[in-house]
N, C-alpha and C positions, 0 to 999 in steps of 0.2 A: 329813117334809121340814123343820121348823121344828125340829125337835129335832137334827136333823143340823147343818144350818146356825148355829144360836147354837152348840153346840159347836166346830165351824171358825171359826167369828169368834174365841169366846175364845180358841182354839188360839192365834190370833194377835195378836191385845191382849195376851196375856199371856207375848209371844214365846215359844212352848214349841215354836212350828213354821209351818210355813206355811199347816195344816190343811185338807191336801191327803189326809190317810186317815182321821182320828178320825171322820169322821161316817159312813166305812165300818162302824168297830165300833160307834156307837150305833145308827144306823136298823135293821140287821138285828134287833136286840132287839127292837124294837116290832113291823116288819114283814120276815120272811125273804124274803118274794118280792118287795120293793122292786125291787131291777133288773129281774128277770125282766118285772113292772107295767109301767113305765116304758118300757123298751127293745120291747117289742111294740105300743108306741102311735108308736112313729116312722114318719112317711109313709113313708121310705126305707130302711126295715131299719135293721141295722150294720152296720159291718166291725171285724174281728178283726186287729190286726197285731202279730205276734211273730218275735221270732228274737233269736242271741246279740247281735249288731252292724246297729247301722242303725234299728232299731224308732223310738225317737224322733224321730228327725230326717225319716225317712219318711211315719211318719206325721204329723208337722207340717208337710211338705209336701204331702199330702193335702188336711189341712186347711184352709191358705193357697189352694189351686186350687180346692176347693170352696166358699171364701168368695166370690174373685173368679168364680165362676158362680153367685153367686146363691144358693148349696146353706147352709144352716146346719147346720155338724154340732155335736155332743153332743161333746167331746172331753176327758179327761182331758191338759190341755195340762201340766200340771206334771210329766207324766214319771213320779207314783205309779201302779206298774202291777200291782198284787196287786188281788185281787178291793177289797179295803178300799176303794182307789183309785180303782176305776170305779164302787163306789158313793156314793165321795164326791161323786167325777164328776156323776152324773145328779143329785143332790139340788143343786148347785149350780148348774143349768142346766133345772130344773125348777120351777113352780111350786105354791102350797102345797097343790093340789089332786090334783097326780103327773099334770100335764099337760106333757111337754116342751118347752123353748122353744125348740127346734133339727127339722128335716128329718130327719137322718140322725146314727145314733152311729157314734164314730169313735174306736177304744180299742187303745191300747198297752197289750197283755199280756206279762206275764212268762212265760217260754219256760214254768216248771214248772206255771202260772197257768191254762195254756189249755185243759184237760180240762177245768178246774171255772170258768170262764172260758163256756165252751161251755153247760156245763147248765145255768148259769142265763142265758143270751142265746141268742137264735136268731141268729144272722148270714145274713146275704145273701149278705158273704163274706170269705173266710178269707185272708189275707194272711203266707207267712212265707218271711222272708230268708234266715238263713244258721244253720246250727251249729258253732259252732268251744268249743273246750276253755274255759270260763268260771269263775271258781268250782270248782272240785274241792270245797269242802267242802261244797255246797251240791248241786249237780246231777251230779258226778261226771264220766264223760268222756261224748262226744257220743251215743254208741250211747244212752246214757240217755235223753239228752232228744229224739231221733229216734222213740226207742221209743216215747215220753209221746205225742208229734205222733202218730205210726200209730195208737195206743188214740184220740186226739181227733178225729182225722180220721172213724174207724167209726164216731163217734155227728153227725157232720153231716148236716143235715138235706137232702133229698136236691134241695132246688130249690138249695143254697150253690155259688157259685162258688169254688174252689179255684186262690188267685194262687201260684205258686212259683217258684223260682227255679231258673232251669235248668242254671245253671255249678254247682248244688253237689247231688252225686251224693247226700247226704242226703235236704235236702230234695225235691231232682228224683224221689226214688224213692217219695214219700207218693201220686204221684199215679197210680200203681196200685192204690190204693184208694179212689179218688173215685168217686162214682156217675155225676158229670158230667167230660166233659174239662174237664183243667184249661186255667188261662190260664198260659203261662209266658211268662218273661221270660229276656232274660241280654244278656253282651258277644258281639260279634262280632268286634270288632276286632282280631286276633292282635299285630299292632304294640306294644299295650301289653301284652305278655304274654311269659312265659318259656317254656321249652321243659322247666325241670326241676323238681319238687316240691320247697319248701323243707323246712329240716329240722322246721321246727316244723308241718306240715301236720297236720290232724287226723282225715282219713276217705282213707285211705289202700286202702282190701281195702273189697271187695263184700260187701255183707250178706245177697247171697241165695246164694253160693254162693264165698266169701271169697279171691277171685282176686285179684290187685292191679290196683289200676286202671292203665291204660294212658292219657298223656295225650298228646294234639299241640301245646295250648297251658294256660300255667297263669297266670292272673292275681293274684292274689294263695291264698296256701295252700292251700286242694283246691280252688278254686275255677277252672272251667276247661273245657276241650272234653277230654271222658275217653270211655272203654269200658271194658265189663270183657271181657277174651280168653278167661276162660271159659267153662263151658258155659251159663251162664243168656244170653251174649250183651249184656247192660244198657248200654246207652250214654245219653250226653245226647239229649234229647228236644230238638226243634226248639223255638224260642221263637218267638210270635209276636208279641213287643215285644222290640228288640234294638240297643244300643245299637252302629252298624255304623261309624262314625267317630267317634275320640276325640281332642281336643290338649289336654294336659297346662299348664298355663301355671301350675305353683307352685302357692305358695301364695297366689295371687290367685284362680282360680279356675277352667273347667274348658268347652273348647266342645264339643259333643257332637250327633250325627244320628243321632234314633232313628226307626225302621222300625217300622209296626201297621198292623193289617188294616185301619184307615181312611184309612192315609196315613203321611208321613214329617214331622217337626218339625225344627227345627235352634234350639239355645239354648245362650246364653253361662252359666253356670252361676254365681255368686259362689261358689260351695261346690267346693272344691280335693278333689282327689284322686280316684284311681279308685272308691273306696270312696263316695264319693259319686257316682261314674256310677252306680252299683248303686242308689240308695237313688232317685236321678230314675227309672231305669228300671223301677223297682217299684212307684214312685206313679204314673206313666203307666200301669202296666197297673192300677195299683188303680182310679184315674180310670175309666178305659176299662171297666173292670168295673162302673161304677156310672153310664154312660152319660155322660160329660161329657167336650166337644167338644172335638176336638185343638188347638184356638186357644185355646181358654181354660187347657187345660194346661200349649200352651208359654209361654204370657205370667204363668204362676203358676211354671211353671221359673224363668223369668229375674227376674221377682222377689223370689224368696223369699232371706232373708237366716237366717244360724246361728241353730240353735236354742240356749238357754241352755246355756256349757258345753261345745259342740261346734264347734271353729273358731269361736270367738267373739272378735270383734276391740271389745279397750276401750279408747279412750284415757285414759292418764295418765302428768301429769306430764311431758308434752312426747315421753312414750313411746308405744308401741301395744304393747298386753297382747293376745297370741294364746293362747287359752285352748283347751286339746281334751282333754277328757278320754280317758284310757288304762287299760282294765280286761281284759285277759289280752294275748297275744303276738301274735297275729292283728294286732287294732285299734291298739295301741302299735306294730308294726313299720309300717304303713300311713301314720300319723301321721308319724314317723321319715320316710319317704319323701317325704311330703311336703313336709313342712319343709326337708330338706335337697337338694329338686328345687330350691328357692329360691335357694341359695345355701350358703356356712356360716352355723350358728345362732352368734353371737358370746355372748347371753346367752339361758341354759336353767335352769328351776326346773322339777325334778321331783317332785313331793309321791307319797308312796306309803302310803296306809293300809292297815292290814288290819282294821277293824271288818266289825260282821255283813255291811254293804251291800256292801262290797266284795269279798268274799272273804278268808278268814283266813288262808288259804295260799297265802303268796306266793313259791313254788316259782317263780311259771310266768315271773317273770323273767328268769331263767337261759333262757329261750326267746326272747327279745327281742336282736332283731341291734342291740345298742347298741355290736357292732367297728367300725360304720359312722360311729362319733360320732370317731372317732380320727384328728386331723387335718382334723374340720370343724366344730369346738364349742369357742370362747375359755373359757365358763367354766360350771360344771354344780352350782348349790347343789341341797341333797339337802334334801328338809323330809319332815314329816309319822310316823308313830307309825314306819316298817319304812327312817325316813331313813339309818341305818347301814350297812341289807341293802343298801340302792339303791347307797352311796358305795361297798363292797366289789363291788357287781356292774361298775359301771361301771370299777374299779381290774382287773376281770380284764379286761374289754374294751378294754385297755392306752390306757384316759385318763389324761391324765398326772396323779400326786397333786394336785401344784399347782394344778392348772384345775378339783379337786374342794374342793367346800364342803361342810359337814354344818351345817346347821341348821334343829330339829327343828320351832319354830313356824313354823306360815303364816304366821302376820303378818309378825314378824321377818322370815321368808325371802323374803316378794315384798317388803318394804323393802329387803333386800338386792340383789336382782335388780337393782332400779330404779336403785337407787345406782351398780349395776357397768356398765349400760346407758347409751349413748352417747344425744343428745337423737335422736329422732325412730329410735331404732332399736326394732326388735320385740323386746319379748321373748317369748320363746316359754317358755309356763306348761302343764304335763300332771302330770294330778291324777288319782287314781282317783275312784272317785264321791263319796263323804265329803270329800275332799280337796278337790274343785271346789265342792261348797257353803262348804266353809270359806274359801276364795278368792274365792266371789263374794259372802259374809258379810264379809269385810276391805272388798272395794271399794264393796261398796251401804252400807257404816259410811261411808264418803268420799265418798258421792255417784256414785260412777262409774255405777253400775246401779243395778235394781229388785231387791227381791227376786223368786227363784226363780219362787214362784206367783202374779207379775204379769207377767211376761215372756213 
């Protein structure tokens, strides 16, 4: 634990990071079964939370509703979610004896993370949101990483609660292999739903017997009220946390009545977009999985404020910087929708990396309904290492040249933004992941925030 820890301080004394994984790669050398130690001495188990979209944000609303009831979790809050990172995790919330100073762990895993995630943690219970198309170079298309889930799932140990998500035919179908029934979750509300599958949808055909799905309502990409017509019969499975009234109100934020076997809640959300109904509705049933009271979770709804990054509202400079990060076509078109529920966006900085964290191929652009920016966007500087790709993507989705800027540094580029930005208008800031630390490394250089792993 001591050896872990002075490593993460220098990390950061010596800015090389925020030293939120290196004491992942040190403590293993001394001791390999560090987490597995540690995580079995918690009064209240763990919980396991994964999927392409929402993992963060959900689980730091976990978190925030387990503080205000009293519950201390064990949390990997900075968002490192490789094993490295939940060992950083526990050494930093542990004292030097490998005693924890938290109730309950509470870990955002990486989708490909949670096989090897599982064998060395036992979980009480297993929490996963959604799989959509992420990464190509990395995890490949979804079937992959559904496969991963169904191999992780058979080694749960047989007392683990299994939370899933019942709008996405994916993840909905791991719980045919649970030894306990699962807990699901999903929307109800048809109102805020479509009736047709967009083009960029990602689990399209049944994987037990490859019929096309049939849907009645679609929420955002596969996600939605389906069946398959074929012979297996598979349809969505009832949820029993369901979020059954929704009002949209922008990008301000979001009123929502969710349905559980204990009862119904009703909360104003600060967190905008459908996409965050899914992410409330998935921490109520996480909550609810770990026995904490309907009152305390709707008053840790309405509280809870953006996590680092995601819908993150900064002021400066007599502006407001709407920050959301954007990493494949799913979460990018989502954001899009939200932003432009608001209104037109007058000023927009798109940062597009392609380092390892992000994805190196950035194909999946060309997925992303940015025809909708045409005719509701003054003006669209392009930054970041793929800022050429982004100004030719947006030039096909007939933006006009003019309202297109190409400039490659961050810095520069949100100086620019700001310059072009009227007082007191938003700018609206979407970074892939690389991209948004570089953007909230510009603003915590000014004062505006904290870094990353104080947030």
């Amino acid at each position: 634990m001591l050896a872990g820890r002075v490593t993460a301080d220098l990390s950061r004394r010596l800015g090389r990071g925020g030293g939120t994984v290196i004491a992942g790669h040190v403590v293993p050398r001394i001791d390999p079964g560090a987490l597995t130690t540690v995580t079995r001495r918690l009064a209240l188990g763990s919980v396991l939370v994964s999927g392409t979209n929402g993992k963060t944000t959900t689980t730091r609303l976990i978190s925030h509703i387990l503080r205000g009831a009293g519950i201390r979790p064990m949390h990997n809050r900075a968002g490192a979610n490789l094993v490295t990172g939940l060992v950083t995790a526990v050494v930093q919330q542990t004292d030097l004896r490998g005693r924890p100073r938290a109730d309950v762990g509470l870990f955002e895993v990486d989708e490909a993370t949670l096989p090897a995630a599982l064998r060395q943690i036992r979980p009480r219970a297993v929490l996963l949101t959604n799989v959509f198309r992420d990464q190509l170079d990395r995890y490949g298309e979804v079937h992959f990483v559904a496969e991963l889930w169904r191999r992780a799932v058979a080694i749960l140990p047989p007392d683990a609660t299994l939370v899933l998500n019942a709008d996405d035919p994916s993840v909905a179908s791991l719980g045919r292999a649970s030894l306990r029934p699962p807990l699901y979750y999903g929307v109800g509300d048809t109102s805020v739903g479509a009736t047709e599958l967009p083009h960029a949808a990602d689990a399209r055909l049944c994987p037990t017997c490859g019929a096309a799905y049939e849907y009645s309502v679609v929420y955002y990409s596969h996600l939605g009220h389906y069946r398959c017509p074929g012979a297996c019969g598979w349809s969505r499975p009832a949820p029993q946390i369901v979020a059954e009234s929704i009002e949209l109100l922008g990008d301000r934020g979001t009123d929502v009545r969710i349905r559980t076997p204990r009862g119904e809640l009703r909360a104003r959300l600060s967190l905008p977009g459908l996409y965050n109904v899914y992410n409330a509705v998935a921490a109520t049933a996480g909550c609810l999985a770990l026995g904490v009271e309907l009152d305390q979770i709707r008053r840790g709804l309405e509280s809870f404020t953006a996590a680092f990054g995601r819908l993150e509202r900064i002021p400066v400079r007599g502006r407001e910087v709407f920050l959301a990060l954007v990493k494949n076509p799913v979460g990018f078109n989502e954001v899009l929708r939200t932003v432009l529920h608001s209104g037109p966006a007058r000023t927009m900085l798109i940062l597009i990396n392609d380092h390892f964290a992000d994805g190196t191929d950035v194909s999946w652009l060309w997925d992303v309904d940015f025809e909708r920016l045409d005719g509701s966007v003054g003006t669209v500087i392009c930054a970041g290492t793929r800022a050429e790709d982004m100004a030719v993507r947006l030039k096909y989705a007939q933006v006009p040249v003019e309202q297109i800027t190409v400039e490659s540094d961050p810095a520069r580029a949100l100086e620019l933004a700001l310059d072009r930005a009227r007082e007191n208008e938003t700018v609206y800031v979407l970074p892939t992941y690389t991209g948004m630390l570089e953007v909230r490394q510009v603003l915590a250089r000014a004062g505006h925030v904290e870094g990353f792993w104080q947030d």
